[in-house]
PDB file as gemmi writes it, atoms N, CA and C in Angstrom:
CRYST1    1.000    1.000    1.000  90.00  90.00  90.00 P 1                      
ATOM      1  N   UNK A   1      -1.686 -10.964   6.316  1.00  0.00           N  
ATOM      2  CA  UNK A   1      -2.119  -9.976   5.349  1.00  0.00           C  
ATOM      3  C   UNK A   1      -2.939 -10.655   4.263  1.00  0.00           C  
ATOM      4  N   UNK A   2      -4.118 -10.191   3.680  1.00  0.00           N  
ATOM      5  CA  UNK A   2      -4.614 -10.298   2.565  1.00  0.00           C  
ATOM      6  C   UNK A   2      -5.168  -9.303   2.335  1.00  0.00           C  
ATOM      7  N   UNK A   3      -5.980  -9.640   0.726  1.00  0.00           N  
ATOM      8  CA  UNK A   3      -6.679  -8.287  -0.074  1.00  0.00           C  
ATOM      9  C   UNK A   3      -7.580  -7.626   1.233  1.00  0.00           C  
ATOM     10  N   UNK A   4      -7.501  -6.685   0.429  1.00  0.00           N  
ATOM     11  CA  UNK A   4      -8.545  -5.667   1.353  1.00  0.00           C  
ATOM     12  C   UNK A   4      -8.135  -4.834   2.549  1.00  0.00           C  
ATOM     13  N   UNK A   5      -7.116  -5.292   3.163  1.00  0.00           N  
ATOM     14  CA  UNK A   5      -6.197  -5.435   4.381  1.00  0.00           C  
ATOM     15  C   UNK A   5      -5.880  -3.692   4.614  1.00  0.00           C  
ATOM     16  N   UNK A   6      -5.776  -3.017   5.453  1.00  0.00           N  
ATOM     17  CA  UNK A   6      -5.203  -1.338   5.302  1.00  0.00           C  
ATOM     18  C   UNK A   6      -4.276  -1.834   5.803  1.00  0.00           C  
ATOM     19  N   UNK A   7      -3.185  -1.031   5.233  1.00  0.00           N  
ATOM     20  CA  UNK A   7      -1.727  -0.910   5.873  1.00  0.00           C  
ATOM     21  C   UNK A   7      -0.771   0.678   5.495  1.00  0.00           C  
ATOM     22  N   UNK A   8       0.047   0.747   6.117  1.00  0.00           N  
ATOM     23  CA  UNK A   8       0.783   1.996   5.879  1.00  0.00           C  
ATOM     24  C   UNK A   8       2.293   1.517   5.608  1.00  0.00           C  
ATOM     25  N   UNK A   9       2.414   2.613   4.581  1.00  0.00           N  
ATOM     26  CA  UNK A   9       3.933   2.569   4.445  1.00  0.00           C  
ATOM     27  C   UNK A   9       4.796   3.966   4.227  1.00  0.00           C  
ATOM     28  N   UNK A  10       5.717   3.890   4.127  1.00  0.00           N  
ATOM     29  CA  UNK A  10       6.580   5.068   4.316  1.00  0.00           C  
ATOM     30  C   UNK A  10       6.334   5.837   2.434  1.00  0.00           C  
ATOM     31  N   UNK A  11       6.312   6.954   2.029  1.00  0.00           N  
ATOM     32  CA  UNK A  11       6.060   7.769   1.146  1.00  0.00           C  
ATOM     33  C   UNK A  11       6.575   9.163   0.664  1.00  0.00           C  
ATOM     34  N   UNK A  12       7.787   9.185   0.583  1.00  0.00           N  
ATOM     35  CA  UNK A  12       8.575  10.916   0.241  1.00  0.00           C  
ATOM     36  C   UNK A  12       8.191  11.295   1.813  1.00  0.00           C  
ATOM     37  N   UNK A  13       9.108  10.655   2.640  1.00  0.00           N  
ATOM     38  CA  UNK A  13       9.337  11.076   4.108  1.00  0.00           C  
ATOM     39  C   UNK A  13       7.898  11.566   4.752  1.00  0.00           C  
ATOM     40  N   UNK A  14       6.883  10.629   4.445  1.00  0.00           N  
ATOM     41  CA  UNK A  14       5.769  10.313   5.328  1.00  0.00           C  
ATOM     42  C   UNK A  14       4.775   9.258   4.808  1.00  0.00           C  
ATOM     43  N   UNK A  15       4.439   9.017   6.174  1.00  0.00           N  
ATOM     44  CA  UNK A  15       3.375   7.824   6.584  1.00  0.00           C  
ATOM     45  C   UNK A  15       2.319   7.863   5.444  1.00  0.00           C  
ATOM     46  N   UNK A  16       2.076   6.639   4.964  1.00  0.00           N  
ATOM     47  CA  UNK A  16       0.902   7.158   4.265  1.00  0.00           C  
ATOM     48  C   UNK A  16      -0.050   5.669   4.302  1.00  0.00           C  
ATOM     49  N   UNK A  17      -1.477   5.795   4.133  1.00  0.00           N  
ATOM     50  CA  UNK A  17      -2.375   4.154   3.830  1.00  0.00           C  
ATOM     51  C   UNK A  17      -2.832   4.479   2.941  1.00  0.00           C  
ATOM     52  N   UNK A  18      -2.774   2.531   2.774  1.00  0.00           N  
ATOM     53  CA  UNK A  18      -3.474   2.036   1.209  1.00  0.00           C  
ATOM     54  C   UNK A  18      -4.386   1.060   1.204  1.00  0.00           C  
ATOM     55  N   UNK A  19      -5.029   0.351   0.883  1.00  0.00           N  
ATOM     56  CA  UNK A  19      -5.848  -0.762   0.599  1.00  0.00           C  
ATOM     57  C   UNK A  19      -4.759  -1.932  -0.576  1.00  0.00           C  
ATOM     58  N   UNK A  20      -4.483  -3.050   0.467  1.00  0.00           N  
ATOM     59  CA  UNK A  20      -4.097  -4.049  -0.976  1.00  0.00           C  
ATOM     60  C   UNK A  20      -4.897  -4.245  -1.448  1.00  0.00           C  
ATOM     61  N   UNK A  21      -4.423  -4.251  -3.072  1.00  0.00           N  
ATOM     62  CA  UNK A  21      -5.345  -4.375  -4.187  1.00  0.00           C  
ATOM     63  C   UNK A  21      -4.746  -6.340  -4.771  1.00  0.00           C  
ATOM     64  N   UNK A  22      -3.772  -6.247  -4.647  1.00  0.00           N  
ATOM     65  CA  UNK A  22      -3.371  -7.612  -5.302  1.00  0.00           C  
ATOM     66  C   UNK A  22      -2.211  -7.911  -4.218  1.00  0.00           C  
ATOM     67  N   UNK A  23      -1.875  -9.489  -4.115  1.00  0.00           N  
ATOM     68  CA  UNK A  23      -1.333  -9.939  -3.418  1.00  0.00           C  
ATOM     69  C   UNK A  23      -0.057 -11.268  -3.548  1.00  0.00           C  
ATOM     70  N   UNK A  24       1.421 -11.020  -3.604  1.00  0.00           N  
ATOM     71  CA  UNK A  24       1.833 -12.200  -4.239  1.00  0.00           C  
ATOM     72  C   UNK A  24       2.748 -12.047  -3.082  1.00  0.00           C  
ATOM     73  N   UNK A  25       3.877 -13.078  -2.995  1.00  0.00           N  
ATOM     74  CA  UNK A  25       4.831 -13.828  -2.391  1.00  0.00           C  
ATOM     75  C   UNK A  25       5.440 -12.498  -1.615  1.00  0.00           C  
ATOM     76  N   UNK A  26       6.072 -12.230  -2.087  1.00  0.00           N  
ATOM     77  CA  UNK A  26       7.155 -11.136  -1.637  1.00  0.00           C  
ATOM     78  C   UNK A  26       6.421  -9.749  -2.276  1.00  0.00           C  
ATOM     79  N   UNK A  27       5.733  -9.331  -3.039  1.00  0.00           N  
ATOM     80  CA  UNK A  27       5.021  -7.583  -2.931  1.00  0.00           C  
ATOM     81  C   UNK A  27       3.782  -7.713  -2.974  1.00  0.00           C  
ATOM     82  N   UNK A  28       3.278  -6.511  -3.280  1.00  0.00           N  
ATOM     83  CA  UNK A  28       1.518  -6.272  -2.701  1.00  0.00           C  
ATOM     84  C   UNK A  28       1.852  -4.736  -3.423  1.00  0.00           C  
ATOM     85  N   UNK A  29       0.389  -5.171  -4.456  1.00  0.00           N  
ATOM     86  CA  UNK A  29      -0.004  -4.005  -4.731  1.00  0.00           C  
ATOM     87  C   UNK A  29      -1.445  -3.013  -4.127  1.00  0.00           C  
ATOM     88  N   UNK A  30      -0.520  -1.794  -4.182  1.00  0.00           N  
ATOM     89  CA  UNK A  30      -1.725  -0.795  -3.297  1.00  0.00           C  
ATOM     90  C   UNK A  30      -2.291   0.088  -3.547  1.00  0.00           C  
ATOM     91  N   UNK A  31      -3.961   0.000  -3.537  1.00  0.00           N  
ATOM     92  CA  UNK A  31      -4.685   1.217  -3.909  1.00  0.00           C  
ATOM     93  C   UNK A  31      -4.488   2.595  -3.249  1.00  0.00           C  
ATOM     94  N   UNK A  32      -3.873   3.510  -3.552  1.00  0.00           N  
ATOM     95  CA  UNK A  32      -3.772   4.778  -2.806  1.00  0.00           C  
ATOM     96  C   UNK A  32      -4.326   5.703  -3.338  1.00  0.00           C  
ATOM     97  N   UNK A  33      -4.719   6.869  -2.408  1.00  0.00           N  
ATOM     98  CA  UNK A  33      -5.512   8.298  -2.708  1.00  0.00           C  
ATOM     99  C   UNK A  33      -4.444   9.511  -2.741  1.00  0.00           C  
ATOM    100  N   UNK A  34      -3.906   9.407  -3.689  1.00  0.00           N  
ATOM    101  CA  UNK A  34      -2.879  10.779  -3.394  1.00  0.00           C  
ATOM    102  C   UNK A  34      -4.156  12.157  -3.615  1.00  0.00           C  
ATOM    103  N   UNK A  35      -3.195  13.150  -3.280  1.00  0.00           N  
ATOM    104  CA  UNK A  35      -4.127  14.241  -2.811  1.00  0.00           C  
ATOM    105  C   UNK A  35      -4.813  14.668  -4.673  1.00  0.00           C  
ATOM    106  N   UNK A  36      -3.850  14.622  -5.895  1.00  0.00           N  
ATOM    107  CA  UNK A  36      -4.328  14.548  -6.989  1.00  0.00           C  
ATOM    108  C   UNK A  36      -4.688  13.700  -8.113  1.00  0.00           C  
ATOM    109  N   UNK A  37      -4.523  12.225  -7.182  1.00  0.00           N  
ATOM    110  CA  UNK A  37      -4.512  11.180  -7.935  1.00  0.00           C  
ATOM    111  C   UNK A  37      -5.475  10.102  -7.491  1.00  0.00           C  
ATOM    112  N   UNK A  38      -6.250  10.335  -7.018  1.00  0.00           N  
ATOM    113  CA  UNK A  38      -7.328   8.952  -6.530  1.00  0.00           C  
ATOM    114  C   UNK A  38      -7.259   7.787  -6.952  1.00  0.00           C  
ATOM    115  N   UNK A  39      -6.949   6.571  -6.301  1.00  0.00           N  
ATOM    116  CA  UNK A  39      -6.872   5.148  -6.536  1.00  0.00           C  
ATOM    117  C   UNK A  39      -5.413   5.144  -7.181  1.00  0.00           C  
ATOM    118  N   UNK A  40      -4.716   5.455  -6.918  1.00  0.00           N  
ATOM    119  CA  UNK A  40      -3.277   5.161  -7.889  1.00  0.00           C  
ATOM    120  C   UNK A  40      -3.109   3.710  -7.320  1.00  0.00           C  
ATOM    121  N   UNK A  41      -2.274   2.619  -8.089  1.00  0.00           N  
ATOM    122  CA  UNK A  41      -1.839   1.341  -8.034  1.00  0.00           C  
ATOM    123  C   UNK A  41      -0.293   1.832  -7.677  1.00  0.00           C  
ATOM    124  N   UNK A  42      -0.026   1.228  -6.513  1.00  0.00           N  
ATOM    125  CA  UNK A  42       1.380   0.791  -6.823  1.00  0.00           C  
ATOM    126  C   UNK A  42       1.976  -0.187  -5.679  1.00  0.00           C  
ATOM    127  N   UNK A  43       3.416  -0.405  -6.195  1.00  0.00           N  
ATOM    128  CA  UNK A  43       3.691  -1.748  -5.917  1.00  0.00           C  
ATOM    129  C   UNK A  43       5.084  -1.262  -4.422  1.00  0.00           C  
ATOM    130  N   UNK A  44       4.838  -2.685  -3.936  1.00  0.00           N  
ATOM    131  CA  UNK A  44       6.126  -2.034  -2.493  1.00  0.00           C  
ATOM    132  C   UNK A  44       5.835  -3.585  -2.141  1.00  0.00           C  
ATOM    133  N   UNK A  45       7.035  -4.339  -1.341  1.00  0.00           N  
ATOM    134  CA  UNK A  45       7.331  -5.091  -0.906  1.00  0.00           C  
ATOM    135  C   UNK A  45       6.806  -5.294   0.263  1.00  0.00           C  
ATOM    136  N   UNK A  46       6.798  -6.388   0.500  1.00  0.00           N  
ATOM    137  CA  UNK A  46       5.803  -6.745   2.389  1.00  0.00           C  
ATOM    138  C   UNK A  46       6.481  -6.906   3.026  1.00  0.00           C  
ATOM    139  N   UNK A  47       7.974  -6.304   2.912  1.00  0.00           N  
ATOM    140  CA  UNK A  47       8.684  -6.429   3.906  1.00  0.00           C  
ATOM    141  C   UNK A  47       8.501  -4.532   4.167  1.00  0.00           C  
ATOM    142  N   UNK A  48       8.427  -4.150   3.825  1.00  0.00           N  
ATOM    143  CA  UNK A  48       8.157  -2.765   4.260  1.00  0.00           C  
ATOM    144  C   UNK A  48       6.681  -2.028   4.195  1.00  0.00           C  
ATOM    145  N   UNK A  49       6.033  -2.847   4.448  1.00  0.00           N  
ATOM    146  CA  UNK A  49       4.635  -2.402   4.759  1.00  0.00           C  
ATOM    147  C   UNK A  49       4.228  -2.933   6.581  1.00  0.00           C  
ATOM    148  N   UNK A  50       3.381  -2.016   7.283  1.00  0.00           N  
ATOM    149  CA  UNK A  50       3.253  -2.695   8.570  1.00  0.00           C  
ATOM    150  C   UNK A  50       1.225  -2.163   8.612  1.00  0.00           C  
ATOM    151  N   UNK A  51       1.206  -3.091   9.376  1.00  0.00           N  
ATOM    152  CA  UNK A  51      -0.446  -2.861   9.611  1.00  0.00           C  
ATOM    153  C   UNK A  51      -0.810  -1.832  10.873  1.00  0.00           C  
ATOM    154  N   UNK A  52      -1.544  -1.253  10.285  1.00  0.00           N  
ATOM    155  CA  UNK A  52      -2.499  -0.079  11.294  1.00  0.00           C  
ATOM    156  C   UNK A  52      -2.468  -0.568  12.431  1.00  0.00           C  
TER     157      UNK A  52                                                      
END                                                                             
């Protein structure tokens, strides 16, 4: 995994992708498009993220 990378993770009981935005040891932060929120940041562990 690095920046830029798409991946999906689980989200209020569905699938959802993000773009990592930042990248450290154990989490990864992710650019997401919610349906009213464009680009939201947020943070989730790389143990629960899996790649496309």
């Amino acid at each position: 995994m690095k920046v830029g990378d798409k991946v999906r993770f689980n989200f209020a009981k569905k699938e959802m992708e993000g773009v990592i935005w930042k990248l450290f040891e154990k989490t990864a932060y992710l650019k997401v498009d919610f349906p009213k929120h464009k680009g939201k940041i947020i943070k989730r562990k790389i143990s629960e993220l899996k790649a496309p």
